[in-house]
mmCIF file of the N, C-alpha and C atoms, coordinates in Angstrom:
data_MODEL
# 
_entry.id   MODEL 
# 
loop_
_atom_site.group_PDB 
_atom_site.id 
_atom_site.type_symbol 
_atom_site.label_atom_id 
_atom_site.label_alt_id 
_atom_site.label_comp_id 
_atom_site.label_asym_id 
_atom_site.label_entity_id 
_atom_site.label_seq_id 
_atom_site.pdbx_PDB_ins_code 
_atom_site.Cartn_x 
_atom_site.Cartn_y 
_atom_site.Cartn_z 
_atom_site.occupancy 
_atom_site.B_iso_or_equiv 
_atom_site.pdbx_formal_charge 
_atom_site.auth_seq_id 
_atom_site.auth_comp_id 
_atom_site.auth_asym_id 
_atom_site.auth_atom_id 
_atom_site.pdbx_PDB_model_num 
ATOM 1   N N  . UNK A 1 1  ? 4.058   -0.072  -9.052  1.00 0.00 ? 1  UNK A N  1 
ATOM 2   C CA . UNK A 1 1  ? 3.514   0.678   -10.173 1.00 0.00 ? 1  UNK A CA 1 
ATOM 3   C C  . UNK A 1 1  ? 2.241   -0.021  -10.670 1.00 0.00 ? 1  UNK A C  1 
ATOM 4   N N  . UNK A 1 2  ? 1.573   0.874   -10.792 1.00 0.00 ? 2  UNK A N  1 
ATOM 5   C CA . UNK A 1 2  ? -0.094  0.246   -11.440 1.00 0.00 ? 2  UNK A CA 1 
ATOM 6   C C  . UNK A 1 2  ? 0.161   -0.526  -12.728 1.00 0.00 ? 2  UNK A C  1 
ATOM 7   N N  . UNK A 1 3  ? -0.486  -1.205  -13.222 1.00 0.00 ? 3  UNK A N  1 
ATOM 8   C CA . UNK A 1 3  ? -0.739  -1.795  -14.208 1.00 0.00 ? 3  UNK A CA 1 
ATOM 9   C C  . UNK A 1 3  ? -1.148  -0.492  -15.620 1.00 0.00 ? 3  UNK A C  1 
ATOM 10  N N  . UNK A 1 4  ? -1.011  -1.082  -16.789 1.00 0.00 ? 4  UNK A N  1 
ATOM 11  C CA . UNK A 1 4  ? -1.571  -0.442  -17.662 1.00 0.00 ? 4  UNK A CA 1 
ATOM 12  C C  . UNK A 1 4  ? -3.000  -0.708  -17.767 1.00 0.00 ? 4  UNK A C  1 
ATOM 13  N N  . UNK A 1 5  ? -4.353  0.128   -17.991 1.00 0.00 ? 5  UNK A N  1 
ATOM 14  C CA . UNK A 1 5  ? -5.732  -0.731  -17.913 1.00 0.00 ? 5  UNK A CA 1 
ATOM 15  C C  . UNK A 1 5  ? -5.537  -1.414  -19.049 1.00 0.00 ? 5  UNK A C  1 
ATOM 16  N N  . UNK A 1 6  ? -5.262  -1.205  -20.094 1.00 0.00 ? 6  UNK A N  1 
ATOM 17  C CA . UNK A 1 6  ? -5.584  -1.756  -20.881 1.00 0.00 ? 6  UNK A CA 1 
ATOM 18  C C  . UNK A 1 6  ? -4.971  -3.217  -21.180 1.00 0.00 ? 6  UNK A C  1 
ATOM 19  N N  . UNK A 1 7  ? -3.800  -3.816  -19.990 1.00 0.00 ? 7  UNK A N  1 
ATOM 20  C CA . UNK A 1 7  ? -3.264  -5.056  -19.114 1.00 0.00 ? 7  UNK A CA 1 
ATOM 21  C C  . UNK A 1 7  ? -4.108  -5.372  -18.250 1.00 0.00 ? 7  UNK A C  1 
ATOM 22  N N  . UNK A 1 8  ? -5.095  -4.942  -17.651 1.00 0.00 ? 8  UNK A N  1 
ATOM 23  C CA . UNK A 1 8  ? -6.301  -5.569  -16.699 1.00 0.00 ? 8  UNK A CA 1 
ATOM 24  C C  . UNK A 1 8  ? -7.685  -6.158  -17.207 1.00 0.00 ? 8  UNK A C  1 
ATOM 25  N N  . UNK A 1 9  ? -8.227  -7.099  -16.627 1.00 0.00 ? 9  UNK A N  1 
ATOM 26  C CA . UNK A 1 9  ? -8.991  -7.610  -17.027 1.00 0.00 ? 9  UNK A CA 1 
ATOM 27  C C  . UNK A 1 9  ? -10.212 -6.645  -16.720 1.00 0.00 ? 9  UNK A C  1 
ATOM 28  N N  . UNK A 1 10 ? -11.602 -6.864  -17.263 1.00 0.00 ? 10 UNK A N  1 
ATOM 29  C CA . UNK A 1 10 ? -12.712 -5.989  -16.909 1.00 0.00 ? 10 UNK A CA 1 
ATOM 30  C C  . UNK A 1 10 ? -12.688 -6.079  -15.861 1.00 0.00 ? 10 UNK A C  1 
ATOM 31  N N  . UNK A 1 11 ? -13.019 -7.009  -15.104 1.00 0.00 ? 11 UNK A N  1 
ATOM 32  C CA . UNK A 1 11 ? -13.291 -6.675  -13.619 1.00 0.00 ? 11 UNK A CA 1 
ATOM 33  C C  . UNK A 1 11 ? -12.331 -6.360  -12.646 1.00 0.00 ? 11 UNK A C  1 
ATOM 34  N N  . UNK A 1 12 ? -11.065 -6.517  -13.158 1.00 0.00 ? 12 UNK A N  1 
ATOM 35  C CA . UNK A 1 12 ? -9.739  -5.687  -11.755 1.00 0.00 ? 12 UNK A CA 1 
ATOM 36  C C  . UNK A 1 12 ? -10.187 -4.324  -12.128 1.00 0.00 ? 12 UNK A C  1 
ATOM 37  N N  . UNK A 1 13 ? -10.290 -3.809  -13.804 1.00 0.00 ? 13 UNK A N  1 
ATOM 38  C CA . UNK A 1 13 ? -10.868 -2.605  -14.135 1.00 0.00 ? 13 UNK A CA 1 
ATOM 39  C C  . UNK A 1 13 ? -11.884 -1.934  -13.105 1.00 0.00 ? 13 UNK A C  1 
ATOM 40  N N  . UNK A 1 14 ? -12.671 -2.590  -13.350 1.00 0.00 ? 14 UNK A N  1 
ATOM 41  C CA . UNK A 1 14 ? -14.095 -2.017  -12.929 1.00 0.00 ? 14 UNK A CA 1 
ATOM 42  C C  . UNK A 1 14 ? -14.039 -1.791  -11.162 1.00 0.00 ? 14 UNK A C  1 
ATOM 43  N N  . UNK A 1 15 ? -13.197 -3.187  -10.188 1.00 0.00 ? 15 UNK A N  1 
ATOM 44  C CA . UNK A 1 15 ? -12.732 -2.950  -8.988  1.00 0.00 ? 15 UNK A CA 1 
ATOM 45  C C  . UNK A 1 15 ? -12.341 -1.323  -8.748  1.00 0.00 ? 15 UNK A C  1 
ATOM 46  N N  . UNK A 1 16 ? -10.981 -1.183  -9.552  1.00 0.00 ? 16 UNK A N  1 
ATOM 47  C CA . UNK A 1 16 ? -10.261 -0.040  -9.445  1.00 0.00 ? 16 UNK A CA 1 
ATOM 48  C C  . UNK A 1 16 ? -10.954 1.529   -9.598  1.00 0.00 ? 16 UNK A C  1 
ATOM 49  N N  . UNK A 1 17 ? -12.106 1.251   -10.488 1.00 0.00 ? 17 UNK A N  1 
ATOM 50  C CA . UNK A 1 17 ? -12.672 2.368   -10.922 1.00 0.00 ? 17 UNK A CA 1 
ATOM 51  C C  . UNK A 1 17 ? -13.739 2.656   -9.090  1.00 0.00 ? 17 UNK A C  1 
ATOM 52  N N  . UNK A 1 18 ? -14.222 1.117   -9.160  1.00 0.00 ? 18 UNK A N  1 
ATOM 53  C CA . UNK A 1 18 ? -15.065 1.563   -7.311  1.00 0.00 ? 18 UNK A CA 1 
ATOM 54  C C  . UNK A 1 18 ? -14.445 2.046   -6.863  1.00 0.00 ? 18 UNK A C  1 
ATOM 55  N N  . UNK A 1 19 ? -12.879 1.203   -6.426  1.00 0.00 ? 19 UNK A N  1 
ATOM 56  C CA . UNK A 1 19 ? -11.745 1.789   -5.392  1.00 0.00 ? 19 UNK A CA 1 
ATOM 57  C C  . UNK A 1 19 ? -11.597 3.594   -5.622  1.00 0.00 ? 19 UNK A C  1 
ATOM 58  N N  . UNK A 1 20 ? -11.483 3.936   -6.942  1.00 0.00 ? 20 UNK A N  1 
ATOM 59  C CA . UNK A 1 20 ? -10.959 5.178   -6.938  1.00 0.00 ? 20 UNK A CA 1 
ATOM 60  C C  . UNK A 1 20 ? -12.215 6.345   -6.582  1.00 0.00 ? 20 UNK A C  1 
ATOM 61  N N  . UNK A 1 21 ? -13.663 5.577   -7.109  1.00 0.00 ? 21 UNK A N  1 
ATOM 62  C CA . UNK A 1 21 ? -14.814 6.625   -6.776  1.00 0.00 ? 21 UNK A CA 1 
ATOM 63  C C  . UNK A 1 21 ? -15.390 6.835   -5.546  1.00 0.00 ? 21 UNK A C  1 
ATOM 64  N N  . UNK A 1 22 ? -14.427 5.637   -4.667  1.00 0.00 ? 22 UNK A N  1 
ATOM 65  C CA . UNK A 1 22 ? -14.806 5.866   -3.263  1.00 0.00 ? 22 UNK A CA 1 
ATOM 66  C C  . UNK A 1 22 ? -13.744 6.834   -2.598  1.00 0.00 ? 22 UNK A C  1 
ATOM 67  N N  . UNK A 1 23 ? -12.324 6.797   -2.880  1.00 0.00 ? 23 UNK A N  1 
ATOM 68  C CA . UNK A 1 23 ? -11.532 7.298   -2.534  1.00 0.00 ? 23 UNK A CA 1 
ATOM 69  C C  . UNK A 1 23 ? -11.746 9.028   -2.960  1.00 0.00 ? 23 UNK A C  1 
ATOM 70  N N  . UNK A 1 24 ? -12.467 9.321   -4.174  1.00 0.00 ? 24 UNK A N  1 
ATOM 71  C CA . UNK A 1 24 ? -12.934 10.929  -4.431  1.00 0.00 ? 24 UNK A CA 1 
ATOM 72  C C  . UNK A 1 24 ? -14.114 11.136  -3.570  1.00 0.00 ? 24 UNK A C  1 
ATOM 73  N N  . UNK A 1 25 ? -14.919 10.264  -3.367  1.00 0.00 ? 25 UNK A N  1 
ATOM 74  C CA . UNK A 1 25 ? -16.190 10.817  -2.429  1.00 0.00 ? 25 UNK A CA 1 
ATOM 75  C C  . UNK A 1 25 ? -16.233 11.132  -1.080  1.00 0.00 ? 25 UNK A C  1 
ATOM 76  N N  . UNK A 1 26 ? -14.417 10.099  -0.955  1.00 0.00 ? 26 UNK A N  1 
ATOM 77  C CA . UNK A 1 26 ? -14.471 10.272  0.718   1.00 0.00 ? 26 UNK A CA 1 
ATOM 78  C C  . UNK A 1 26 ? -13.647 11.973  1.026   1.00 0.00 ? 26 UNK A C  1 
ATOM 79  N N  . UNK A 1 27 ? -13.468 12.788  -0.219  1.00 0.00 ? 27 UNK A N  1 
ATOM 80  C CA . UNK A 1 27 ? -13.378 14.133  -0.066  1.00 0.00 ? 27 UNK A CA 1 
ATOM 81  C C  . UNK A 1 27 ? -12.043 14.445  0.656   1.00 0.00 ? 27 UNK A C  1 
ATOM 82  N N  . UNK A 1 28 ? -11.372 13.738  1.087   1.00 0.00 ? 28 UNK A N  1 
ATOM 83  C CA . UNK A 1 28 ? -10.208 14.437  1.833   1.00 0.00 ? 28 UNK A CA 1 
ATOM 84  C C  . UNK A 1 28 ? -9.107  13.757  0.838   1.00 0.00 ? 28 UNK A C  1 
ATOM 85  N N  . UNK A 1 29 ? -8.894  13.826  -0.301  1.00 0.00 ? 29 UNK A N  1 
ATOM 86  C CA . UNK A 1 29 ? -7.693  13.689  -0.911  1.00 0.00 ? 29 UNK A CA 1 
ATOM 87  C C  . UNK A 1 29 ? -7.007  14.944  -1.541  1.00 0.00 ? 29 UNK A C  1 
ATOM 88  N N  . UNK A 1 30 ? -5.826  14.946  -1.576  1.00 0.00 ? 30 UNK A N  1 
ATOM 89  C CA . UNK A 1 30 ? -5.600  16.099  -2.165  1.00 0.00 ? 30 UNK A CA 1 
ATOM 90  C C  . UNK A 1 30 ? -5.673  16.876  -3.489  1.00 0.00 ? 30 UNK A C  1 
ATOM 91  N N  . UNK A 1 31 ? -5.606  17.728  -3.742  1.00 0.00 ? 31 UNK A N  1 
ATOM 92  C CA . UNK A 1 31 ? -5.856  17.970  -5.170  1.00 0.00 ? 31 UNK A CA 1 
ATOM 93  C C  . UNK A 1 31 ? -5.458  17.247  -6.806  1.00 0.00 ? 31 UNK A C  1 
ATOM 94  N N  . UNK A 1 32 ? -3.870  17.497  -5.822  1.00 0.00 ? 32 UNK A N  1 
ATOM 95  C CA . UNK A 1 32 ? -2.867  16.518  -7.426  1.00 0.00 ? 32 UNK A CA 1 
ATOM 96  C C  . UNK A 1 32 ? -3.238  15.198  -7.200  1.00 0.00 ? 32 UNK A C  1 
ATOM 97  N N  . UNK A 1 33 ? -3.380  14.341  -6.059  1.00 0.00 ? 33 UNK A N  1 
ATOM 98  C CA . UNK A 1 33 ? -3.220  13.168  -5.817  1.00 0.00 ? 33 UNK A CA 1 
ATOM 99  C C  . UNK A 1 33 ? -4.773  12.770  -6.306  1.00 0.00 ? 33 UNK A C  1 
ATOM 100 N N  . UNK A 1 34 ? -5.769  13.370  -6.341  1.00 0.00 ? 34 UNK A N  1 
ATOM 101 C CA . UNK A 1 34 ? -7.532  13.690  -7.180  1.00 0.00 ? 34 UNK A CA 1 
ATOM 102 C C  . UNK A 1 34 ? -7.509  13.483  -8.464  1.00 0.00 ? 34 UNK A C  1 
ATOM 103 N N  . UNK A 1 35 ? -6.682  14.573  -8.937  1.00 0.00 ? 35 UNK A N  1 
ATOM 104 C CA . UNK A 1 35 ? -6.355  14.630  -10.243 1.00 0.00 ? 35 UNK A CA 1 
ATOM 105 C C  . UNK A 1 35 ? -6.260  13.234  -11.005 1.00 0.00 ? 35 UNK A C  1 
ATOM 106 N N  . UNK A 1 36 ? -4.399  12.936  -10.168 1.00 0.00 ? 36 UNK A N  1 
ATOM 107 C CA . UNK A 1 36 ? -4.324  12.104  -10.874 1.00 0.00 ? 36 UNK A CA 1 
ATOM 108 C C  . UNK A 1 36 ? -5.371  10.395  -10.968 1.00 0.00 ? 36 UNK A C  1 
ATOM 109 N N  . UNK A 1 37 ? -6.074  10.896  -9.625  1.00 0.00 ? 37 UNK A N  1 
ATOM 110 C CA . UNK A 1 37 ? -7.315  9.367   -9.788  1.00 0.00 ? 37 UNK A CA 1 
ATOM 111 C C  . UNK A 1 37 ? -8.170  9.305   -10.688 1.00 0.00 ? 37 UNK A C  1 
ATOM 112 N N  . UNK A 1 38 ? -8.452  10.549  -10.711 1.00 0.00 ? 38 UNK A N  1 
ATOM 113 C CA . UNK A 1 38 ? -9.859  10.731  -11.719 1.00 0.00 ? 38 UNK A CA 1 
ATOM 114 C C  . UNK A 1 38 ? -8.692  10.197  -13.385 1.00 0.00 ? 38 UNK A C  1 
ATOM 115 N N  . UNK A 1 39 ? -7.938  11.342  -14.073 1.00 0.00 ? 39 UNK A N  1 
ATOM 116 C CA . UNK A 1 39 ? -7.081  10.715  -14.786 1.00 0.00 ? 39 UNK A CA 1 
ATOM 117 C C  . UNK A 1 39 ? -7.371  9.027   -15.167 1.00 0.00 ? 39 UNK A C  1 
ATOM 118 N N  . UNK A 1 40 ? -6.990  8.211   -14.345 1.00 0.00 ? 40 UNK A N  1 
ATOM 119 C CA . UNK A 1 40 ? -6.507  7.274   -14.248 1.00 0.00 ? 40 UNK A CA 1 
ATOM 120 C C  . UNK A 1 40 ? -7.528  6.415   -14.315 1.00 0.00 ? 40 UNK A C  1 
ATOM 121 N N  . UNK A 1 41 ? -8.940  7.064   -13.743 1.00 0.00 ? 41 UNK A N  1 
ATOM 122 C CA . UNK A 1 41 ? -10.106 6.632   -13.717 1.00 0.00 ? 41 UNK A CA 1 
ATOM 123 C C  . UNK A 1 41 ? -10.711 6.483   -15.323 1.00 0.00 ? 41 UNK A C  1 
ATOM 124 N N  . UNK A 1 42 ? -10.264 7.812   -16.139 1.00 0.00 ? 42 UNK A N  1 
ATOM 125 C CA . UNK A 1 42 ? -10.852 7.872   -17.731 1.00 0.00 ? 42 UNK A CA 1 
ATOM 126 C C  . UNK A 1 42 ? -10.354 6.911   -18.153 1.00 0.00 ? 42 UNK A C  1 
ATOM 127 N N  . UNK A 1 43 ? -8.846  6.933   -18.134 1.00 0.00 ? 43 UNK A N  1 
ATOM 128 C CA . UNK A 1 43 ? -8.186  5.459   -18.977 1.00 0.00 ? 43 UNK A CA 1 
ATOM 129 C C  . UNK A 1 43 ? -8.663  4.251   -18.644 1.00 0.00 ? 43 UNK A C  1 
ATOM 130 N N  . UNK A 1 44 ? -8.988  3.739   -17.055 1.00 0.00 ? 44 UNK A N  1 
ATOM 131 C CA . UNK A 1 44 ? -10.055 2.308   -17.300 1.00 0.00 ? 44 UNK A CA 1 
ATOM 132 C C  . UNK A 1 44 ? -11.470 2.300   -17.742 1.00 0.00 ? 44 UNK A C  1 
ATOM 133 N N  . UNK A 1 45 ? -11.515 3.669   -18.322 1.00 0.00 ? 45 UNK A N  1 
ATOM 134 C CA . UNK A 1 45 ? -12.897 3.632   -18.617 1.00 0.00 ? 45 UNK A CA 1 
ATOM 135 C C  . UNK A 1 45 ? -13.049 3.366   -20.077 1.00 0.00 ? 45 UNK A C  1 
ATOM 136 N N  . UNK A 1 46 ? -12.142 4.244   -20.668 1.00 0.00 ? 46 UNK A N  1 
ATOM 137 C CA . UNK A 1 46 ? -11.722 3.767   -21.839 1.00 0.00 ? 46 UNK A CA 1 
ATOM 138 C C  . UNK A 1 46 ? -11.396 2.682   -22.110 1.00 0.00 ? 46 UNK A C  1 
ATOM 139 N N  . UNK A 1 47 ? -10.395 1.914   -21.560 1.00 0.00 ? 47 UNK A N  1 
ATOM 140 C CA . UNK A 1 47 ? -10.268 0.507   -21.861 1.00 0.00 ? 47 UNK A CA 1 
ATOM 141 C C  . UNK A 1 47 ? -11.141 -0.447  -21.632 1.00 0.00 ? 47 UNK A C  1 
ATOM 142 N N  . UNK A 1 48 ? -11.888 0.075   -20.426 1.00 0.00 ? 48 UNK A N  1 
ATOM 143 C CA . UNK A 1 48 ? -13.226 -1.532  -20.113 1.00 0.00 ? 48 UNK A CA 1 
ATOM 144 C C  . UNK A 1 48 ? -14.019 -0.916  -21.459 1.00 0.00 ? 48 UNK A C  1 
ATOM 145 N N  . UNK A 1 49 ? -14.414 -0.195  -21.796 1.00 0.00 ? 49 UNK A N  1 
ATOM 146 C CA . UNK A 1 49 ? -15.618 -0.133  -23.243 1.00 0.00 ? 49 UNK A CA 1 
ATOM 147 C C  . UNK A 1 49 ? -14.852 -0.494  -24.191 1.00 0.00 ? 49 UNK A C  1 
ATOM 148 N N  . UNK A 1 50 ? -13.588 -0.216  -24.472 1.00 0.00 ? 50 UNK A N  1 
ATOM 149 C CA . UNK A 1 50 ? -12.436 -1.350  -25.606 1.00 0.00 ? 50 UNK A CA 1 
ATOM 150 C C  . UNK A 1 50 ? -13.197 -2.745  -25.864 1.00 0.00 ? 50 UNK A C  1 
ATOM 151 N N  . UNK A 1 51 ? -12.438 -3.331  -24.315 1.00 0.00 ? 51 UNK A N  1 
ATOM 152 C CA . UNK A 1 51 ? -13.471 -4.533  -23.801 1.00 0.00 ? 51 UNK A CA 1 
ATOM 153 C C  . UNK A 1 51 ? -14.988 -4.771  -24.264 1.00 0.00 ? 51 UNK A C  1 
ATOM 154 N N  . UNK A 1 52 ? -15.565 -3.974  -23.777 1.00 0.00 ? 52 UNK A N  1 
ATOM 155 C CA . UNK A 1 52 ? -16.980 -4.265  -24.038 1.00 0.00 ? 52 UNK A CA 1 
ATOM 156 C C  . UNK A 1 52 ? -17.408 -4.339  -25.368 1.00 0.00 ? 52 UNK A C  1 
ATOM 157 N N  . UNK A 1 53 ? -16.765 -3.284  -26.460 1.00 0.00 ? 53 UNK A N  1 
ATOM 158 C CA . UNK A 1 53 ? -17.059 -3.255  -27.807 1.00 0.00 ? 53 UNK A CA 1 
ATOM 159 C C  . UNK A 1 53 ? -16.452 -4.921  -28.429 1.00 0.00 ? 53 UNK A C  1 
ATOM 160 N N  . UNK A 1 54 ? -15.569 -4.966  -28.208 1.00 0.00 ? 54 UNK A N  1 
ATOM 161 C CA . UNK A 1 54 ? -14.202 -6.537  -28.500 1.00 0.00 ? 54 UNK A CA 1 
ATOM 162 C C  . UNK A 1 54 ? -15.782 -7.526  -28.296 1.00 0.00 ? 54 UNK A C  1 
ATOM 163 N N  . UNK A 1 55 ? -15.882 -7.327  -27.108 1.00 0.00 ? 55 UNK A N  1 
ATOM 164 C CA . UNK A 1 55 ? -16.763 -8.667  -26.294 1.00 0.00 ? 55 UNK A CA 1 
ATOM 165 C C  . UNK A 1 55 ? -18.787 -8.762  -27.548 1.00 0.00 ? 55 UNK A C  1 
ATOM 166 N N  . UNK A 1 56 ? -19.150 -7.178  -27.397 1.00 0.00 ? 56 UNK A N  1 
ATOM 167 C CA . UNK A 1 56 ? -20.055 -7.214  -28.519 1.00 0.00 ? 56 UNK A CA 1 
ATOM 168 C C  . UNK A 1 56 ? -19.734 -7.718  -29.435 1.00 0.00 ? 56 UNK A C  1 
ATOM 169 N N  . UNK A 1 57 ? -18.732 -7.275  -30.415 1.00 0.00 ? 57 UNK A N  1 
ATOM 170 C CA . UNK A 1 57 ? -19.036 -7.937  -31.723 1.00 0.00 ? 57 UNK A CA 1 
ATOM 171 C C  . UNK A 1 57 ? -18.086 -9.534  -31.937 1.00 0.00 ? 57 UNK A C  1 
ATOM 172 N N  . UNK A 1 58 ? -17.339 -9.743  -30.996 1.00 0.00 ? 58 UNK A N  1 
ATOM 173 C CA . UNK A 1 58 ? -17.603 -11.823 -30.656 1.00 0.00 ? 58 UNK A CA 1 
ATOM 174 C C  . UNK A 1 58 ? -18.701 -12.291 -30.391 1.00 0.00 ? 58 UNK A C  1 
ATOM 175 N N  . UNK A 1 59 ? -19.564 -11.469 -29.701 1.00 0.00 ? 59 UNK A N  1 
ATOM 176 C CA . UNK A 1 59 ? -21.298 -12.227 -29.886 1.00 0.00 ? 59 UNK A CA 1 
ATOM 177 C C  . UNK A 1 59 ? -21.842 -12.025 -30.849 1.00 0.00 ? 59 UNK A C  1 
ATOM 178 N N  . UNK A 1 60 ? -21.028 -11.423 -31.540 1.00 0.00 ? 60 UNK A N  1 
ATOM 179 C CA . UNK A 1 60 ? -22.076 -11.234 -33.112 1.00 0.00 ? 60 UNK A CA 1 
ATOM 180 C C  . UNK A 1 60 ? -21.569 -12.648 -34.165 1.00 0.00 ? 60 UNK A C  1 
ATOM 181 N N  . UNK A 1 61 ? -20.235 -12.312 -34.686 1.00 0.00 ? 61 UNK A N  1 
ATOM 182 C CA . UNK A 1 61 ? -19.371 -13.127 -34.871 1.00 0.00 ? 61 UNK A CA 1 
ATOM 183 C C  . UNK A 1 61 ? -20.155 -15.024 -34.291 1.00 0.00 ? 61 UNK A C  1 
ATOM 184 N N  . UNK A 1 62 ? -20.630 -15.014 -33.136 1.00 0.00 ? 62 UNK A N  1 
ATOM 185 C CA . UNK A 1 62 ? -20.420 -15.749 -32.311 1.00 0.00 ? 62 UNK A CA 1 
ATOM 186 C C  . UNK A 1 62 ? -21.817 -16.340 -33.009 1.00 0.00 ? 62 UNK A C  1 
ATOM 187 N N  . UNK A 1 63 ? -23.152 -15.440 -32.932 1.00 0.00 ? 63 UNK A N  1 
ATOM 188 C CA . UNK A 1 63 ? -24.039 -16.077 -33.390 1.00 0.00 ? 63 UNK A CA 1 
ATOM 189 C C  . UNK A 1 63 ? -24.318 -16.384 -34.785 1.00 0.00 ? 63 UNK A C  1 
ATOM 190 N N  . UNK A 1 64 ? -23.679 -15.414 -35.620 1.00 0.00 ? 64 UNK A N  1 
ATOM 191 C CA . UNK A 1 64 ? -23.335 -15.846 -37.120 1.00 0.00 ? 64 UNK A CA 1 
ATOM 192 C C  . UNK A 1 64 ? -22.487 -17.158 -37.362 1.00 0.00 ? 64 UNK A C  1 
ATOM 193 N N  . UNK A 1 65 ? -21.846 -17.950 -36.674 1.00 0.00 ? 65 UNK A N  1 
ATOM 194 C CA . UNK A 1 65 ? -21.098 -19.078 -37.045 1.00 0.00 ? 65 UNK A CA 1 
ATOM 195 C C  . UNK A 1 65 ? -22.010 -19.911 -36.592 1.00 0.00 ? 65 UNK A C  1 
ATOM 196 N N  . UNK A 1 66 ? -22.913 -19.745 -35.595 1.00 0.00 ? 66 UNK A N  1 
ATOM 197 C CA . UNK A 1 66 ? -24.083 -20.945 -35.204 1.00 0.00 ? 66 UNK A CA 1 
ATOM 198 C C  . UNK A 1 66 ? -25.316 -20.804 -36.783 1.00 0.00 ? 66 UNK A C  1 
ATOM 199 N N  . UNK A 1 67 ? -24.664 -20.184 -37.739 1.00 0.00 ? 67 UNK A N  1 
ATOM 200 C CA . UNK A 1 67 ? -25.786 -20.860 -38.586 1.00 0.00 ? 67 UNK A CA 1 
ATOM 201 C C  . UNK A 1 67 ? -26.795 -19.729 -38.809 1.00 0.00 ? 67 UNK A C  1 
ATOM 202 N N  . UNK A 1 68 ? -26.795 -18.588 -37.953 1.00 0.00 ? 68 UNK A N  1 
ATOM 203 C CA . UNK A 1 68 ? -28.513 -18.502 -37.664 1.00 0.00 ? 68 UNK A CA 1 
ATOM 204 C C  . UNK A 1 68 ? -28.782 -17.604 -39.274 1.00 0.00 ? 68 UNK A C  1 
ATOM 205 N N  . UNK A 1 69 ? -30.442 -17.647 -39.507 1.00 0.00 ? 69 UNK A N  1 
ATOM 206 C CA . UNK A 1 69 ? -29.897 -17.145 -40.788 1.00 0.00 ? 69 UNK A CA 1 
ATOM 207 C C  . UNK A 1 69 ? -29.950 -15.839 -41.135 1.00 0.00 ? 69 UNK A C  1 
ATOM 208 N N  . UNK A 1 70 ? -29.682 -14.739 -39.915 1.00 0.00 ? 70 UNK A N  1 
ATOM 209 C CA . UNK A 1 70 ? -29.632 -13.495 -40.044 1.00 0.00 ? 70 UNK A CA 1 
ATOM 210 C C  . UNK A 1 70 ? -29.164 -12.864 -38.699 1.00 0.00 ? 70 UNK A C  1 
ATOM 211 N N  . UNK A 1 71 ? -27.619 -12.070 -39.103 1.00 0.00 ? 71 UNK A N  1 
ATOM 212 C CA . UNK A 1 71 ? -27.083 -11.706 -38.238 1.00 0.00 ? 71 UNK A CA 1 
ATOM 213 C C  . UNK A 1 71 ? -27.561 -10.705 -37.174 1.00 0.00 ? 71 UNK A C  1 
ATOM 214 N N  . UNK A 1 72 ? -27.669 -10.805 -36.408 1.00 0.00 ? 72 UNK A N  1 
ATOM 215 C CA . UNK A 1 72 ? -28.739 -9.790  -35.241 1.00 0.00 ? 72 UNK A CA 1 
ATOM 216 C C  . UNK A 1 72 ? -27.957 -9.354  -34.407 1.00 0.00 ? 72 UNK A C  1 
ATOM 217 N N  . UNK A 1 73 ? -27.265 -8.037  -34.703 1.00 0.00 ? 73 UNK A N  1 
ATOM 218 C CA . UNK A 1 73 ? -26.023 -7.201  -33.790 1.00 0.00 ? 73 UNK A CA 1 
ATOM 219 C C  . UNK A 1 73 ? -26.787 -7.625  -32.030 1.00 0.00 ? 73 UNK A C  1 
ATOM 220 N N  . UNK A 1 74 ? -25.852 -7.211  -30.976 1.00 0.00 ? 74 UNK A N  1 
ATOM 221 C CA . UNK A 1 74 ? -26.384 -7.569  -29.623 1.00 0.00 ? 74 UNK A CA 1 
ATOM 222 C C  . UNK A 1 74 ? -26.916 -6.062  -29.438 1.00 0.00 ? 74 UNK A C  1 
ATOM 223 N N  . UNK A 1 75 ? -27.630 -6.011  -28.345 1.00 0.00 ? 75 UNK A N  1 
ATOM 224 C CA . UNK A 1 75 ? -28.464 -4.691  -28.346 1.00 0.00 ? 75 UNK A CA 1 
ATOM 225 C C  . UNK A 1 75 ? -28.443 -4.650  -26.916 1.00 0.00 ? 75 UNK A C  1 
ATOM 226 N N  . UNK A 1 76 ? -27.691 -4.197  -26.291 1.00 0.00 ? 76 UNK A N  1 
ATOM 227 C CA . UNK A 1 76 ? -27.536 -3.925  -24.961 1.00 0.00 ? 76 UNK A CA 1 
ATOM 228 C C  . UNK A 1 76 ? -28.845 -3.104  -24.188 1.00 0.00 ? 76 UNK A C  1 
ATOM 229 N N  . UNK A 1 77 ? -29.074 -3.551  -22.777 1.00 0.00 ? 77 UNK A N  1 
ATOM 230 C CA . UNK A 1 77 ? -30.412 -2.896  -22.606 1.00 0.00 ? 77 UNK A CA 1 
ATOM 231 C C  . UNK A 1 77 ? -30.087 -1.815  -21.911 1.00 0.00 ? 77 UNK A C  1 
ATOM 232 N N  . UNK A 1 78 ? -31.272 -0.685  -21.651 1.00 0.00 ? 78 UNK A N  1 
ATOM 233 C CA . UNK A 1 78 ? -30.479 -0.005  -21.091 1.00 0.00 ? 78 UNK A CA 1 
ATOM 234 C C  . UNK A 1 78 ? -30.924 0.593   -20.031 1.00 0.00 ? 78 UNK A C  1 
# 
């Protein structure tokens, strides 16, 4: 049985999400068994940006305890 994503670390996440977008591109899966990848695909998607939001504002957190004298949210590029 799979893991819950939100029990995986970002990057088994992010693995699983390749694994599954290769497994839809390679086109011969079946419908339900599609379904349920893609499915399964939203929920680590959801959970790695959990992650990512958690991980932003500890760098915020992170540079406000070094002192600095004005908190400067992280600004992801894009």
């Amino acid at each position: 049985m799979a893991k819950k994503p939100e029990n995986l670390s970002f990057e088994q996440s992010l693995q699983e999400l390749e694994q599954i977008v290769a497994n839809l591109e390679h086109g011969d899966v079946p419908l339900e068994k599609a379904l349920a990848q893609f499915e399964r695909g939203i929920s680590l998607v959801r959970a790695s940006q959990t992650k990512l939001d958690s991980a932003e504002q500890q760098v915020s957190v992170l540079t406000e305890q070094q002192g600095q004298p004005e908190l400067t949210p992280f600004q992801a590029e894009e």
